[in-house]
N, C-alpha and C positions, 0 to 999 in steps of 0.2 A: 494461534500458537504454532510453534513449526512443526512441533509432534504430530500437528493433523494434517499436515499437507500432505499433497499429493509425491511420489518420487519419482525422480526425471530418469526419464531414459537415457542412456547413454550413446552419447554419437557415434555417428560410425564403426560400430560392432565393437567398442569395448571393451572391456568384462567389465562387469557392475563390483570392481575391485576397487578399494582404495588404493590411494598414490603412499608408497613405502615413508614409514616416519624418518626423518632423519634428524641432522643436530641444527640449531638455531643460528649459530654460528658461520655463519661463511661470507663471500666475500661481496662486497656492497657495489657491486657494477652491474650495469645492462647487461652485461656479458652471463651470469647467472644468476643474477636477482632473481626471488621466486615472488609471485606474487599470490596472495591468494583471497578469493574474490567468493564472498556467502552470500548468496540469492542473486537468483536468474531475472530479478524482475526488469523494468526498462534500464533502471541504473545501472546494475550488474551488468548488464549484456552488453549496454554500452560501453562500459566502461573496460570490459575486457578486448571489444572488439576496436575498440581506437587504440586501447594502449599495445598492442598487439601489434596495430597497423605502424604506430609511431614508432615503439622498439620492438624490430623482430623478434631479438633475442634474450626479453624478457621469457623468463618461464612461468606460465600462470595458469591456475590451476580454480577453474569454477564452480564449486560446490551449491548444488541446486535444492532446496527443498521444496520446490514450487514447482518446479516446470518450463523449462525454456519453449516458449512459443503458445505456453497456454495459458488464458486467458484472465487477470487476477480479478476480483470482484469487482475492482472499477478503472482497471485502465488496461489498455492492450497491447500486447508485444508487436508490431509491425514492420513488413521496411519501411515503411516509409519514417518511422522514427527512427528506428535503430540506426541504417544504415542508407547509402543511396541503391543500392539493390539489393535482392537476398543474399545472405552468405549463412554457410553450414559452419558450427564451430568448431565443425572437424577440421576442414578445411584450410580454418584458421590456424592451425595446429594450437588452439586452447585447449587444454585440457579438462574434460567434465566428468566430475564424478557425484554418480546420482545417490546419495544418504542423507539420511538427517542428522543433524546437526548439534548434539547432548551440551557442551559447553566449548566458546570460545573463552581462551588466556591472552587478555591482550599485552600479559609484559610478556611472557614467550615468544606470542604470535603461535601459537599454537591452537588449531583444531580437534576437538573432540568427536569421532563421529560414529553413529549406534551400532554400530558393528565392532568397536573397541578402536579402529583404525585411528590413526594420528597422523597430522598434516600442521607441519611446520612454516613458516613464511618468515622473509625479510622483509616484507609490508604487509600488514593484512587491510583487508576491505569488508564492511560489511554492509552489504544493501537489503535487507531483510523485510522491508515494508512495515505492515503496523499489522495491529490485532485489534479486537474490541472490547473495550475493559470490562462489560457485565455479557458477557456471553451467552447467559442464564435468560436475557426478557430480550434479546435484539432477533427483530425479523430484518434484513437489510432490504430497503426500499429499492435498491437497485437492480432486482432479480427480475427482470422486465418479464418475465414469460413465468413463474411463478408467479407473480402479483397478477398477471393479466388473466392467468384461470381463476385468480380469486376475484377478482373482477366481474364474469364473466358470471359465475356462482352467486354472488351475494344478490339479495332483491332488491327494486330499483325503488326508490325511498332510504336505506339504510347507507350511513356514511363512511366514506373512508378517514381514517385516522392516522398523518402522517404525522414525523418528530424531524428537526432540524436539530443536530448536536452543536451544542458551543464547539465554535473553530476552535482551535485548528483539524483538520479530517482532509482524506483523502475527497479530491476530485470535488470543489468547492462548490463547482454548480451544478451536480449531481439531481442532489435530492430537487432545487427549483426544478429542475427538467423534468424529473417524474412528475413530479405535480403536475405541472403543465400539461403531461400527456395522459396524467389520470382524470385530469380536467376536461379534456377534449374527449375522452371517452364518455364521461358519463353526460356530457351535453350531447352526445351523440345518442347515447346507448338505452342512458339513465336520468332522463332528467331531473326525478325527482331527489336525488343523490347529489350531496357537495364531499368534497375532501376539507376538513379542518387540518390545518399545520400547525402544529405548534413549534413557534422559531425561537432556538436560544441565543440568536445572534439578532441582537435590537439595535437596528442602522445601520447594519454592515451594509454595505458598494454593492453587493452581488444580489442581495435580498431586495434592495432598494430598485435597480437593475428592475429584476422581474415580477418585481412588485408594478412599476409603469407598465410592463410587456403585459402583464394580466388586464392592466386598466384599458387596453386598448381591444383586448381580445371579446369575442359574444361569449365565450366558455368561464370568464371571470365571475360568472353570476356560481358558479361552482365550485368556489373557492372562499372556504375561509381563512384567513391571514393570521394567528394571533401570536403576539411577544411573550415568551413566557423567561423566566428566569430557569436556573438548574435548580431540579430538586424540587419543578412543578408538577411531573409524572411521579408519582408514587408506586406503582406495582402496577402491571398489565395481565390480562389472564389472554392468552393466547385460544381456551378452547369457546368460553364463553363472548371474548369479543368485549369485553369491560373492562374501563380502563381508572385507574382512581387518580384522580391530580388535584391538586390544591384547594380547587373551586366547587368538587365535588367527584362523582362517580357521574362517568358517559360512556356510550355503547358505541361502537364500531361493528358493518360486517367483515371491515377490511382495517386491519393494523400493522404498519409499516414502523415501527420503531426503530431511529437509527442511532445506535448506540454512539457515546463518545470513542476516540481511537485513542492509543498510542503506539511507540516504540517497538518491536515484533522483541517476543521475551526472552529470543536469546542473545542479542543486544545489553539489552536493561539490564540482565542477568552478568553479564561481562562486566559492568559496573562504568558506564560507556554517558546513562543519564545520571549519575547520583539519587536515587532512587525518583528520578524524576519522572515524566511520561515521554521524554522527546533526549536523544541524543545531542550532546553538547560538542557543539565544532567549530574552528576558525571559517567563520563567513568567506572567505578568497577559495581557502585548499580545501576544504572539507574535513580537514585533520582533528581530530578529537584533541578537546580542550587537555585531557584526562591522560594520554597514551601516547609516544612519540610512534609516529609508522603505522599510525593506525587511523583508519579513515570510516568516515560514515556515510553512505550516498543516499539519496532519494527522499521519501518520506518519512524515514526514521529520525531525521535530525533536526537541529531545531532553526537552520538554516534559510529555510524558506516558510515559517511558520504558518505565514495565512497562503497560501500558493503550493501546495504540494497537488501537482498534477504531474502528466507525462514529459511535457514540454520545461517544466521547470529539472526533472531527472536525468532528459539530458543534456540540459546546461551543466550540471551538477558534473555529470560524470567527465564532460569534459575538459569543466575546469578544474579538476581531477588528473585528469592527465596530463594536461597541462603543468602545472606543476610540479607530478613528476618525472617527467620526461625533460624540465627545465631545470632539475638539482641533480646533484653529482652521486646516482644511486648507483 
């Protein structure tokens, strides 16, 4: 949710002020187009920092509820993605301003933000990333130094209990990779210990993938694989470690449950998916099916369905800029 994130500092001293509200109205050129850009994640960043490079004298304005350069659950802000070397977004002269985010108006283009402040735009952008829809039972498996002291804790006989979300979710070979390395721990650590998965993705390319990589490995003797449909986990207790699924009640000392994702809810809330879980966009520009001037980058859209990683965000943003750097704004 954005309410929980973290807030971004602001570059180059600042004041942790918002940018003056003004009228919607003005005049549709490079020359003072404003642009205005919600979430710092790879897409946003990118996105701000090419269009920036491409039209100087775009005016564009990055509202951050995450954090520029710090690190999101599953993917990482870097140069080597971002850009070909570092750059400050001060520097850029981008404009950052660090608050969260109460509601975007995408027929406005208007910004709502928790300090009452208001931020207008002749294009808005929104790169917001995703949430997890049951927040309530999700341990995320990715938290490699939290899971590895549970690891570390549990007795060696008791099993690890991972969950594979139906696609689409961020960073697709995620969860195979923990596995893999939870696998090589306890053939190391624990032998008497397997990791059971339960995958709600039956036949997918990525699964099937490290499905052979395991067949090849000495650690696959620690690996159970099994297909399950949605709605085979029933309810998980986090203190006692028992889990209830279709076929019964089983015990974990370790439970990784990786919830489904969608759309980051202030997004959704703008009315961007139709109450759906993924933002709806023209595949080329990224432009919402929904809103003329108004764009959706990264994970949030339904644009890259089964492929929402880093490298897919900044295609995204670029072919973002692209387009509008190629129409008569």
């Amino acid at each position: 949710m954005v309410d929980r994130r973290s807030f971004l500092k602001i570059a180059s001293g600042m004041a942790a002020t918002v940018l003056p509200s003004t009228s919607p109205a003005v005049t549709q050129s490079c020359q003072g187009a404003r642009v205005v850009i919600v979430g710092a994640g790879v897409a946003g960043v990118r996105a701000a920092v090419r269009l920036k490079q491409s039209a100087p004298k775009i005016d564009i304005a990055l509202i951050d509820p995450i954090g520029y350069g710090k690190a999101s659950p599953l993917a990482k802000i870097n140069s080597i993605v971002m850009m070909d070397s570092p750059v400050s977004l001060s520097i850029t002269g981008i404009k950052v301003v660090s608050q969260h985010v109460i509601e975007v108006d995408p027929v406005n283009k208007r910004v709502l933000l928790q300090n009452g402040g208001e931020i207008y735009a002749d294009l808005l952008v929104l790169a917001p990333g995703v949430e997890f829809k049951h927040d309530d039972r999700t341990s995320h498996p990715l938290n490699e130094s939290v899971q590895r002291r549970q690891l570390e804790a549990m007795h060696d006989g008791d099993n690890v209990i991972v969950t594979i979300p139906k696609a689409p979710y961020q960073y697709p070979q995620g969860p195979y990779i923990t596995v893999s390395r939870i696998a090589d721990y306890l053939h190391a650590s624990k032998p008497a210990s397997k990791v059971i998965v339960f995958d709600h993705n039956s036949g997918s390319s990525i699964a099937e993938l490290y499905r052979r990589q395991w067949s090849r490995k000495v650690a696959t003797a620690r690996i159970e694989h099994v297909e399950v449909e949605a709605g085979y986990i029933a309810a998980a207790d986090y203190q006692t470690g028992v889990i209830d699924t279709a076929d019964g009640r089983i015990r974990g000392g370790v439970i990784a449950l990786m919830d489904e994702q969608r759309a980051a809810v202030v997004a959704r809330e703008a009315g961007l998916s139709l109450q759906g879980d993924w933002c709806h966009v023209k595949q080329r520009t990224l432009e919402s099916l929904h809103y003329a001037d108004v764009y959706v980058l990264g994970d949030a859209n339904d644009a890259a369905q089964w492929d929402k990683t880093a490298f897919t965000a900044v295609q995204q943003a670029d072919a973002f800029v692209r387009a509008i750097t190629a129409s008569p704004h």
